[in-house]
C-alpha positions in Angstrom: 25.5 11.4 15.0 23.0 9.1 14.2 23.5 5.6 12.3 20.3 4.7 9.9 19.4 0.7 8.9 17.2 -0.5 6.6 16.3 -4.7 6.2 16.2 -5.2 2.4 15.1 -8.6 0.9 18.8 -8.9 -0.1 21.0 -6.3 1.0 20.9 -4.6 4.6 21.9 -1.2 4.6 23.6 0.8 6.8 24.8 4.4 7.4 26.3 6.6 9.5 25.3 10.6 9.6 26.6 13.6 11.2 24.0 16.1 10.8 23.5 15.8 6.6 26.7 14.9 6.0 26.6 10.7 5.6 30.2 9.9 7.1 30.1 6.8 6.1 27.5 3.7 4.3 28.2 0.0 4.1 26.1 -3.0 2.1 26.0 -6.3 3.7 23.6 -9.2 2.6 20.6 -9.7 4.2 20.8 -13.3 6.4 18.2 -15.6 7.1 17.6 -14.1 10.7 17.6 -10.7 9.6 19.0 -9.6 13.3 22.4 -10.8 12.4 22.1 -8.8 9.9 21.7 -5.9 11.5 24.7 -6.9 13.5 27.1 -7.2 10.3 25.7 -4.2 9.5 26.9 -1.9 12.6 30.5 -4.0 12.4 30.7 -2.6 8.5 30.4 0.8 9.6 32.9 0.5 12.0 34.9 -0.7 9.3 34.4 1.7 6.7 34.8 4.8 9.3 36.2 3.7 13.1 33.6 6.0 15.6 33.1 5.4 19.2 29.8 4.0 19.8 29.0 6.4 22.6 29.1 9.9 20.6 26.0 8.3 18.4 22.7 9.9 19.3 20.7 7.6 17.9 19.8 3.9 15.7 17.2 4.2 13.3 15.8 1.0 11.8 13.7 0.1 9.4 13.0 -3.6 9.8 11.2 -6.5 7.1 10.4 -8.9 9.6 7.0 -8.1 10.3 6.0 -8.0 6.8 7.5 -11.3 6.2 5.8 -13.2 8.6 2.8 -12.1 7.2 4.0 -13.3 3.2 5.2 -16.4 5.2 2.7 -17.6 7.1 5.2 -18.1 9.9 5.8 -17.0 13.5 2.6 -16.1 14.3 0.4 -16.2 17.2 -2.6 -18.3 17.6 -5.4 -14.9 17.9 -9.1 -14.1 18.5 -11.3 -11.7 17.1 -13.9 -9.6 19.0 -16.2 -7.9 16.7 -18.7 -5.8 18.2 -21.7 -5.5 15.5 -24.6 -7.5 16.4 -27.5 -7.7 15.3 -25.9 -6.0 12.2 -22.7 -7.9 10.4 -23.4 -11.3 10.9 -23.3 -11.4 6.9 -19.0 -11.7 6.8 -17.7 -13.3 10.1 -14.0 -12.3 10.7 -11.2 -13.9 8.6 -13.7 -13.2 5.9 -11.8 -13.0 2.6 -8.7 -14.4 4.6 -6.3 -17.3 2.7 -7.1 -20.4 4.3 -3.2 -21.0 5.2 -3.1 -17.6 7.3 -6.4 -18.4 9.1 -4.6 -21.9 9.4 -1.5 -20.2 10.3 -2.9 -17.8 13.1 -5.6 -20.4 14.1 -8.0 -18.4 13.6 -11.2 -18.1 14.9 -14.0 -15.3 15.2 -16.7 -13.7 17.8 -19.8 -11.7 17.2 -21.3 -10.0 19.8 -23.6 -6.7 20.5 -22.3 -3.4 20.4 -21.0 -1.1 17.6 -23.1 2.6 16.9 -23.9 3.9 13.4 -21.7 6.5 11.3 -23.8 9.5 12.9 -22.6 8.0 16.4 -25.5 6.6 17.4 -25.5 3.3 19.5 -26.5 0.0 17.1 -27.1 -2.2 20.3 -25.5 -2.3 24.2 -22.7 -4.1 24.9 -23.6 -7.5 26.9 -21.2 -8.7 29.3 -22.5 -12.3 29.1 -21.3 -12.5 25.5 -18.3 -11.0 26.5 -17.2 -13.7 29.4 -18.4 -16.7 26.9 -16.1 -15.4 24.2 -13.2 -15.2 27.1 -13.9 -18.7 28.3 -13.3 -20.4 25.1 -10.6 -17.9 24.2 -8.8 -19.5 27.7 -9.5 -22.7 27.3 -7.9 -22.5 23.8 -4.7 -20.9 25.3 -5.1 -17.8 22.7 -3.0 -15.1 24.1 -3.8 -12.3 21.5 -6.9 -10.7 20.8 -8.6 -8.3 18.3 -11.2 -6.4 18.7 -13.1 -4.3 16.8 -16.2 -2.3 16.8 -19.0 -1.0 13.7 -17.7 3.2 13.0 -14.9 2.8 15.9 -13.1 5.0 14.4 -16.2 8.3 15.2 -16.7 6.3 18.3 -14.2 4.1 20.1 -16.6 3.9 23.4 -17.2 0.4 23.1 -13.9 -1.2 22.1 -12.5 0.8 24.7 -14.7 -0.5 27.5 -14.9 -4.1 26.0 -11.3 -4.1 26.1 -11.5 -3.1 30.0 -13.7 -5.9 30.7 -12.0 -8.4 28.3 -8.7 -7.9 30.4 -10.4 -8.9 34.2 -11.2 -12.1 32.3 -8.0 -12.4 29.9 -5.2 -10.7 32.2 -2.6 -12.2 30.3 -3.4 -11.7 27.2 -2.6 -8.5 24.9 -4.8 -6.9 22.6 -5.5 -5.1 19.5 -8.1 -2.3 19.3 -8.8 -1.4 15.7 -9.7 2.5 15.9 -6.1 2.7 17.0 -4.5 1.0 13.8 -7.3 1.0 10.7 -9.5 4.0 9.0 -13.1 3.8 8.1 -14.0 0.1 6.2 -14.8 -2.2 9.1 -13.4 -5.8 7.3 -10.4 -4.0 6.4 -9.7 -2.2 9.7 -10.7 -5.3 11.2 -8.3 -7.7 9.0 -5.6 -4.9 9.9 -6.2 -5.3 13.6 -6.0 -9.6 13.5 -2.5 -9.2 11.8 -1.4 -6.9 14.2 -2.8 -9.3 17.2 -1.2 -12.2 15.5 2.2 -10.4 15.6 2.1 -9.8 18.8 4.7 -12.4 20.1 7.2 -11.7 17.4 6.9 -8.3 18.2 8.0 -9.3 21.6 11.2 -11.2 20.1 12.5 -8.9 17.7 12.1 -5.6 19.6 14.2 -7.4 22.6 16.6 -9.1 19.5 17.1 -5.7 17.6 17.8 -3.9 20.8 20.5 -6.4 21.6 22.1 -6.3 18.5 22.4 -2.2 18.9 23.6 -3.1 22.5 26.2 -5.5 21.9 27.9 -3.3 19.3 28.5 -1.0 22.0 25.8 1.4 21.4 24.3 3.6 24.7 21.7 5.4 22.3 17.6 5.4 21.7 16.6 2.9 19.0 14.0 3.7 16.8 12.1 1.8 14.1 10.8 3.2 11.0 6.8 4.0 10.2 5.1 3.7 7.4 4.5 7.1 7.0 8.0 8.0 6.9 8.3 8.8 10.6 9.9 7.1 13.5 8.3 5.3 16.4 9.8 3.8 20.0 10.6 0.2 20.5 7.7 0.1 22.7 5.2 1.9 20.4 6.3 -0.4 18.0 6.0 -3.8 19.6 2.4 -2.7 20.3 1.5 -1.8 16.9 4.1 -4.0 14.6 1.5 -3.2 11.0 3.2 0.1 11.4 6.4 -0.8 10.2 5.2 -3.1 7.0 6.1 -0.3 4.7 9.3 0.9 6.4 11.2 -0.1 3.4 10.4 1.9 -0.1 8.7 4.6 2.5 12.4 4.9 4.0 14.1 4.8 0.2 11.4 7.5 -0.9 12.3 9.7 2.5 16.5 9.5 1.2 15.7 10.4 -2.2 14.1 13.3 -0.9 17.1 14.3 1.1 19.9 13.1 -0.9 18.4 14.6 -4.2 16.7 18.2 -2.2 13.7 17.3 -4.6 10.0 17.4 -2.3 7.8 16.5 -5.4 9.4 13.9 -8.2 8.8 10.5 -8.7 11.2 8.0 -7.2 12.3 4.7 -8.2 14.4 2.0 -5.7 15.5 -0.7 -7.3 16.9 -3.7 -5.1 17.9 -6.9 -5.5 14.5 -8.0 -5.5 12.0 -5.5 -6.5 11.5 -2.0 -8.2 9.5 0.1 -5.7 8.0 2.8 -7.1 6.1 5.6 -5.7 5.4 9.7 -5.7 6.7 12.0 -3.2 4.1 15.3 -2.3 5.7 17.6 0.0 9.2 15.3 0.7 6.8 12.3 1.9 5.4 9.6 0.4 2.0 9.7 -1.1 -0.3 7.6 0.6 -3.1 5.2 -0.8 -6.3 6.1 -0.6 -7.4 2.4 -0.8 -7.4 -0.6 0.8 -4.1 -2.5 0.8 -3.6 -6.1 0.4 -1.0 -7.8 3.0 -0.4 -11.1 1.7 -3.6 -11.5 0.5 -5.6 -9.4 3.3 -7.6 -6.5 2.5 -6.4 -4.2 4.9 -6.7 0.3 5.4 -4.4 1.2 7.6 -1.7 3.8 6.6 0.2 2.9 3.9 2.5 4.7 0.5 1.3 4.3 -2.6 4.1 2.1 -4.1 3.6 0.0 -6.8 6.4 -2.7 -6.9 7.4 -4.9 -9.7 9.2 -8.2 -9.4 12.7 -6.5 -10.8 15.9 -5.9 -9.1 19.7 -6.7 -8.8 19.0 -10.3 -8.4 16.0 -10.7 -10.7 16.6 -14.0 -13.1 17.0 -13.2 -17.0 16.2 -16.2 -19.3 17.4 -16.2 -22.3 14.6 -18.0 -24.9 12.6 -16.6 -24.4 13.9 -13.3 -23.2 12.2 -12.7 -19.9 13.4 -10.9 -16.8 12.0 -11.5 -13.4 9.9 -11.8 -11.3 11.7 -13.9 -9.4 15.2 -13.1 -8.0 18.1 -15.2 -6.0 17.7 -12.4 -3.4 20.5 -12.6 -0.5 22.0 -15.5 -2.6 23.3 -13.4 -5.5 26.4 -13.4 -4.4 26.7 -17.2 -4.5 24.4 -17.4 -7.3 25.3 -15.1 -9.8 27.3 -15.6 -12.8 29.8 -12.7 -11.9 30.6 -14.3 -8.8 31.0 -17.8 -10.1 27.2 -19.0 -9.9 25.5 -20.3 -12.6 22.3 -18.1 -12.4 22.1 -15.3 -15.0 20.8 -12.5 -13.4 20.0 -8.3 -14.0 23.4 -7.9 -12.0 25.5 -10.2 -14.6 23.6 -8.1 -17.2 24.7 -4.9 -15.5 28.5 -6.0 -15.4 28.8 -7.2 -19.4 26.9 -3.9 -20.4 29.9 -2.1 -18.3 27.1 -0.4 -16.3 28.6 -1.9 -13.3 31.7 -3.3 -12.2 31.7 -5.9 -9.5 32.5 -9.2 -9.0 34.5 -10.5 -12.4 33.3 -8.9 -15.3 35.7 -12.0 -17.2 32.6 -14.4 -16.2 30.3 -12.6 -18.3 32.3 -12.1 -21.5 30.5 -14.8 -22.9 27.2 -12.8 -23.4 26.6 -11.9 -26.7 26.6 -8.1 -26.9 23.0 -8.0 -28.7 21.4 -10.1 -25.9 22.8 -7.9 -23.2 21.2 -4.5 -25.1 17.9 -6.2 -25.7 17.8 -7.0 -22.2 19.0 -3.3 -21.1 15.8 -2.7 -23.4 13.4 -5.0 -21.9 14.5 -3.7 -18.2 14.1 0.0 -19.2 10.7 -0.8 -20.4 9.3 -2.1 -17.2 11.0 0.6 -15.2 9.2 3.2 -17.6 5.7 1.6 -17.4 5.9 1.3 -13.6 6.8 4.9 -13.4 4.2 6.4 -16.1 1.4 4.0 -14.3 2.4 6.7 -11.1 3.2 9.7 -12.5 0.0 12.4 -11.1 0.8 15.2 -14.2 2.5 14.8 -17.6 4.7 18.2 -17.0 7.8 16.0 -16.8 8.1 15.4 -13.4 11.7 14.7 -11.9 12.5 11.2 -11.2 15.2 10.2 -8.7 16.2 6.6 -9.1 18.1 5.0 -5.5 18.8 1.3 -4.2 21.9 -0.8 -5.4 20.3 -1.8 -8.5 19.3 1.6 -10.0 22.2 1.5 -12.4 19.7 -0.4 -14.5 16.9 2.8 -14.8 18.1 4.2 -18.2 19.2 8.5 -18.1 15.7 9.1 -19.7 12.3 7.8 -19.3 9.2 8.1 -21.8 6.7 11.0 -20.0 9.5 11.8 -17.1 11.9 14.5 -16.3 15.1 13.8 -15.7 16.7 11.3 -14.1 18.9 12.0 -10.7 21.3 9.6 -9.1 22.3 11.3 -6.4 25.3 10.4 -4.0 24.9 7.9 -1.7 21.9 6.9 -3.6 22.4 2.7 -3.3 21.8 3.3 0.4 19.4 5.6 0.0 17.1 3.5 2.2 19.5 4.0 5.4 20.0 7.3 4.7 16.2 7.8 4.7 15.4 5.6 7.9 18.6 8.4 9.3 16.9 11.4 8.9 13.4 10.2 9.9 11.2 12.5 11.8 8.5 12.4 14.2 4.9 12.6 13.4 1.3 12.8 15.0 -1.6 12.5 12.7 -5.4 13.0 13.5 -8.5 11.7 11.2 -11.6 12.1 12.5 -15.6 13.4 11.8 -16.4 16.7 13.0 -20.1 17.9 12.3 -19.1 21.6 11.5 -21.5 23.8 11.5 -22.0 27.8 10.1 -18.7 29.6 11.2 -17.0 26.6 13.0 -14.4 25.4 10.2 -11.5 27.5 10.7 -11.7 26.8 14.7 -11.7 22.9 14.5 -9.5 23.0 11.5 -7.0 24.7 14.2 -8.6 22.2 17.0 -7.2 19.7 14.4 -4.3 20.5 13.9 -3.3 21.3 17.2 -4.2 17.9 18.2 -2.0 16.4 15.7 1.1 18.8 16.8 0.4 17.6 20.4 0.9 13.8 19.0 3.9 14.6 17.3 4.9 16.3 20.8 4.2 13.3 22.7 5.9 11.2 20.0 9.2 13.0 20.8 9.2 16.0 18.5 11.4 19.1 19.0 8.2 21.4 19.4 10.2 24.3 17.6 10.6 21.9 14.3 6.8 21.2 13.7 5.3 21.6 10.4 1.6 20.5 8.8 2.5 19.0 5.7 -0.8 17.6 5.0 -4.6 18.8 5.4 -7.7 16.9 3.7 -11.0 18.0 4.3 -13.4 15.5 3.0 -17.4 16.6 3.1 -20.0 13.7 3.7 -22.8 15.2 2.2 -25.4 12.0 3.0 -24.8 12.5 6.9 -26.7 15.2 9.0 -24.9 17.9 9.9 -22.5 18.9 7.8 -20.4 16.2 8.4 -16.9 16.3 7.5 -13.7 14.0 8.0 -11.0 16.0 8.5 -7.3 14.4 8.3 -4.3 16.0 9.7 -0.4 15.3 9.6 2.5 17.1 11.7 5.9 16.4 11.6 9.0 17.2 13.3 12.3 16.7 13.9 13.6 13.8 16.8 14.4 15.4 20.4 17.1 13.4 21.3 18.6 13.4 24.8 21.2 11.5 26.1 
C-alpha cells in the first residue's frame, strides 16, 4: 500500500491506495507550517480507515514549500553566482531581470569570469583559476554558503562547470552548489536564474526534507518517502534536497497525473479547482504537457521543466463581491473555514455560493439563505465563464476534447463547456491530487545535441533512448515497466552538421523494497 499527499494552498490531501483501489482519502486544512499539515494529514487516514503503519510501502508527497518561498521572499539563503562567459555576456550580469526584493532577499550578488564554449562546442575562452579563487575569497569573507554556477551552451558541454565546480569546492569546502546543465535547458539567463533559486533553497531544502521525513516517522511509518516532480514522476529525499526547483510544480502536475487515473482518460483536458486557484492544463499521453517556454517563478524568467498550466485566481475560497459582481482573485485560502459565511464567517466566498445554489452541502446551508437566488445564478454564470475561457485558451484541437474536472472545488465547473467534450467527475476526484502524487512513477529524461550524420538517426535515437531508460533505472524504476512516452526531434538547420536536439522521456513504475 502506498499513502499519496499533496500540500494545497488550502487543503492538504491525503490518500491511502492498495494497488488502484484508494482505501481510503481525507481533507485537512493546510497550516501555516505546512509539515504539520502533513502530520494531520497521516492521523486523518488513520481515522477514516485504521492500517498498521508497517504494511505501507511507500509515502509520496508532493510539497508547496519550495514554491512559496520563492512567492515569499522568505527563507532563503544568502547565494552567489558563478557565470562562466567572459569575454562574451558581460551585457546582463546575473540577477538580471530579478525583482529587487528577491535579489534583496537572497543577497544577491554576481561573478563573471572566462570560460563557457559556443553552441557548436567550441571553447569561447579557458577557464582562469585566478578569477576563480578571487570570486571564492569574497564569497568567504561574505559567509555565502550556496553557489550557482553556470556556464555559456552548458547544456552541449558541461566541461567547464564541472571542473570549476571541482576547484570551487578546494576553496569553498563547505559550501553547496548548483550547476545549471543539471537543472535548466538551452537559454543561458533563464537556466541561469533557475540555478540561483535552486542555490538559494538550498538550506530549506535541508529543513524540510529532515521535517517531512519526521513527520512520516513519527506517524509510525518504516517506508521510503518520496517527493513529487514536476514532470509527474517521483524523486528521493536526497535527490530532492539537491535539486528543490524540481518540485515547484508538484501540485496541478500531481492533480493532472489523478485525473488521468481516476478518469482512465490519457488525452483530455483537465481542470483542478482548489480553494485558491483553477489550474488548468492538457494531458498527452497520461502526462502533463509541458511548456515550451520560459516560466516565470515569482517574477524570474526561468526554463527548467515545467506543465503547461495556466492558473486563474478562482477556487473554493475565492472572495465574491457583490456590486459589483466580481469573483476572485483573491481567496481566504486555509482560512475558509473560519472565514466563510457557511461556517459563521463573514466573508462571502465561491464555497457559500456553492452551498445556496445546493451544489454543495457543507457547513450550514441556513447561513446562506439570505442570498437572493438571482445573485447566486449570476455568479454560477460569471464562475462558469472563467472556467470556460481558461480551458478554450488550452484546448490543442476543437474536436471536443474530454475534460475531467478534480480538486474540492470542481463542483463549480458547469456539466458542459463552450468548445469541450464532456465533463467527468470521477470518484475520488476532490483528492485527486493525492491520488495522483500515489501512483507516481519513475522517470529519466535525456535532451541533448547530436550532430547526426547520413545513416546515424535511428542508432542514436536508440543511444537516446537507452540513456534515458538507464536514468529511469537508476532512479528506481522496475526495468520490466519502462515505457517512452515522449520523443522530439528538433533540427538546427543554422549549425554545421546536421545538428539536431533530440529529447527523450521514460517512465516506469516504483521498485519498492522493504
Amino acid at each position: 500500500m502506498r499513502i499519496g499527499i499533496d500540500v494545497g494552498g488550502t487543503n492538504t490531501d491525503a490518500v491511502l491506495i492498495d494497488g488502484s483501489t484508494v482505501i481510503a482519502e481525507t481533507k485537512t486544512a493546510t497550516t501555516e507550517d505546512v509539515t504539520s499539515g502533513i502530520a494531520n494529514a497521516l492521523a486523518g487516514l488513520q481515522a477514516v480507515e485504521a492500517h498498521d503503519p508497517g504494511v505501507v510501502d511507500g509515502v509520496m508527497i508532493g510539497t508547496t514549500h519550495f514554491i512559496n518561498a520563492i512567492v515569499q521572499g522568505r527563507d532563503l539563503a544568502p547565494t552567489a553566482a558563478i557565470r562562466l562567459g567572459l569575454p562574451a555576456t558581460r551585457a546582463l550580469p546575473p540577477f538580471s531581470g530579478w525583482p529587487p526584493r528577491l535579489v534583496t532577499a537572497v543577497q544577491g550578488r554576481g561573478y563573471l569570469c572566462h570560460g563557457g564554449h559556443e553552441i557548436d562546442g567550441r571553447t569561447i575562452a579557458p577557464l582562469r583559476r585566478d578569477e576563480l579563487e578571487r570570486a571564492a575569497e569574497d564569497i568567504a569573507a561574505r559567509g555565502v554558503q550556496a553557489v550557482a554556477i553556470s556556464s555559456v551552451y552548458s547544456p552541449i558541454n558541461a566541461d567547464c562547470e564541472l571542473e570549476a565546480a571541482e576547484m570551487l569546492r578546494e576553496m569553498l569546502p563547505t559550501a553547496s552548489f548548483s550547476l545549471s546543465h543539471q537543472i535548466g535547458r538551452m537559454g543561458l539567463l533563464e537556466r541561469e536564474n533557475a540555478t540561483i533559486i535552486n542555490a538559494c533553497l538550498s538550506e530549506l531544502a535541508k529543513h524540510i526534507c529532515h521535517g517531512l521525513a519526521e513527520a512520516v516517522r513519527r506517524s509510525g511509518i518504516d517506508a521510503p518517502l518520496f517527493l513529487s516532480q514536476n514532470d509527474g514522476t517521483l524523486m528521493g529525499v536526497e535527490h530532492a534536497r539537491r535539486y528543490p526547483v524540481a518540485t515547484f510544480a508538484s501540485g496541478p502536475t500531481n492533480s493532472m497525473r489523478g485525473a488521468a487515473f481516476l478518469s482512465g482518460l490519457r488525452d483530455c483536458a483537465v481542470v483542478d479547482v482548489g480553494g485558491t486557484t483553477s489550474d488548468v492544463g492538457m494531458l498527452h499521453h497520461g502526462f502533463p504537457h509541458e511548456a515550451s517556454t520560459e516560466i516565470s517563478v515569482g517574477g524570474i524568467r526561468t526554463n527548467f521543466r515545467m506543465p503547461d498550466v495556466l492558473s486563474v485566481g478562482l477556487g473554493g475560497g475565492s472572495r465574491v463581491r457583490e456590486d459589483p459582481l466580481t469573483i476572485g482573485p483573491d481567496s481566504v485560502g486555509y482560512r475558509i473555514t473560519q472565514e466563510a459565511l457557511v461556517f459563521g464567517g463573514r466573508t462571502l466566498t465561491c464555497t457559500d455560493i456553492a452551498v445556496a445554489a445546493g451544489l454543495a452541502d457543507i457547513g450550514d446551508r441556513g447561513l446562506v439563505r439570505h442570498l437572493d437566488p438571482s445573485f447566486v445564478k449570476n455568479a454560477l454564470a460569471r464562475i462558469a465563464d472563467s472556467i470556460g475561457a481558461a480551458v478554450d485558451r488550452v484546448l490543442t484541437s476543437g474536436d471536443g476534447t474530454p475534460v475531467v474536472a478534480v480538486g474540492g472545488g470542481s463542483i463549480l465547473v458547469p456539466d458542459r463547456l463552450p468548445g469541450a467534450g464532456a465533463v467527468h467527475r470521477p470518484p475520488h476526484h476532490a483528492t485527486a491530487n493525492a491520488v495522483g502524487a500515489a501512483i507516481a512513477q519513475v522517470g529519466g529524461e535525456v535532451d541533448k545535441m547530436y550532430s547526426v550524420g547520413p545513416g546515424q538517426r535511428d542508432r542514436l535515437l536508440d543511444e537516446a533512448k537507452q540513456e534515458a531508460v538507464d536514468k529511469a533505472i537508476a532512479a528506481g524504476a522496475e526495468p520490466n515497466s519502462i515505457q517512452i512516452v515522449d520523443v522530439d526531434e528538433v533540427p538546427l538547420a543554422y549549425l554545421p552538421g546536421n545538428a539536431t536536439r533530440i529529447r527523450v522521456k521514460a517512465v516506469g513504475d516504483l521498485l519498492l523494497s522493504r
